[in-house]
C-alpha positions as CSV (number, residue, x, y, z in Angstrom):
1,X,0.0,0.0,0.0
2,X,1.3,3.1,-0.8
3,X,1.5,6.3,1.1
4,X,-1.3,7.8,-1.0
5,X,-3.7,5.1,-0.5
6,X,-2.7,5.0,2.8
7,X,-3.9,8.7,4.1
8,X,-6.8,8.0,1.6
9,X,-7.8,5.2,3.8
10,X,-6.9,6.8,6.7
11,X,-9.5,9.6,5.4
12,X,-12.0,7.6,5.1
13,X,-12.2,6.0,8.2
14,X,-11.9,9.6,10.1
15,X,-15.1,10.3,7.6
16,X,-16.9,7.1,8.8
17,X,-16.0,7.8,12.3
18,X,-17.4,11.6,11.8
19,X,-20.9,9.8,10.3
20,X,-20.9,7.2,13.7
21,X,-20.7,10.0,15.7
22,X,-23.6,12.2,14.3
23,X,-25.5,9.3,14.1
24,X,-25.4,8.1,17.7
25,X,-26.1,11.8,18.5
26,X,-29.4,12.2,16.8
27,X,-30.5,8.8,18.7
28,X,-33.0,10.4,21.0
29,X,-30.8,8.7,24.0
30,X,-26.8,9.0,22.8
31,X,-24.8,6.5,24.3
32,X,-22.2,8.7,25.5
33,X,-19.6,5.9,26.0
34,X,-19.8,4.8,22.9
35,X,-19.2,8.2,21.7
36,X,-16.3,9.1,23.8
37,X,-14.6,5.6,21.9
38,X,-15.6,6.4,18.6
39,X,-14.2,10.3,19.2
40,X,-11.1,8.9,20.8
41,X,-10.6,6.0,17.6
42,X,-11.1,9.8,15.0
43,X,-8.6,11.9,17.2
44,X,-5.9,8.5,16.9
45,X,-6.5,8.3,13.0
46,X,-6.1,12.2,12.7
47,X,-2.8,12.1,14.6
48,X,-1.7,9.6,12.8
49,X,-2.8,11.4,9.2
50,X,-0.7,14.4,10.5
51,X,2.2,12.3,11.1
52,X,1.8,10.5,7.4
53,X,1.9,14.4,6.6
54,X,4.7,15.3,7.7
């Protein structure tokens, strides 16, 4: 895998994560656990597109 398809990947997941997240908020009872993970997974992927970055 290259380095391109890499962050594209990388991108995608941070997108899927965004879409988890906005979904389990519009729930009319959010499972704020399961948010806290899924924000915690995006934040990992993000550093780790910022170090691919660099």
């Amino acid at each position: 895998m290259s380095l391109e398809e890499r962050i594209a990947a990388l991108k995608a997941k941070h997108q899927a994560l965004e879409q988890a997240i906005e979904e389990e908020n519009s729930r009319p009872h959010p499972d704020d656990i399961h948010i806290h993970t899924l924000k915690k997974k995006k934040l990992q992927i993000k550093d780790e597109l910022a170090s691919l970055s660099q």
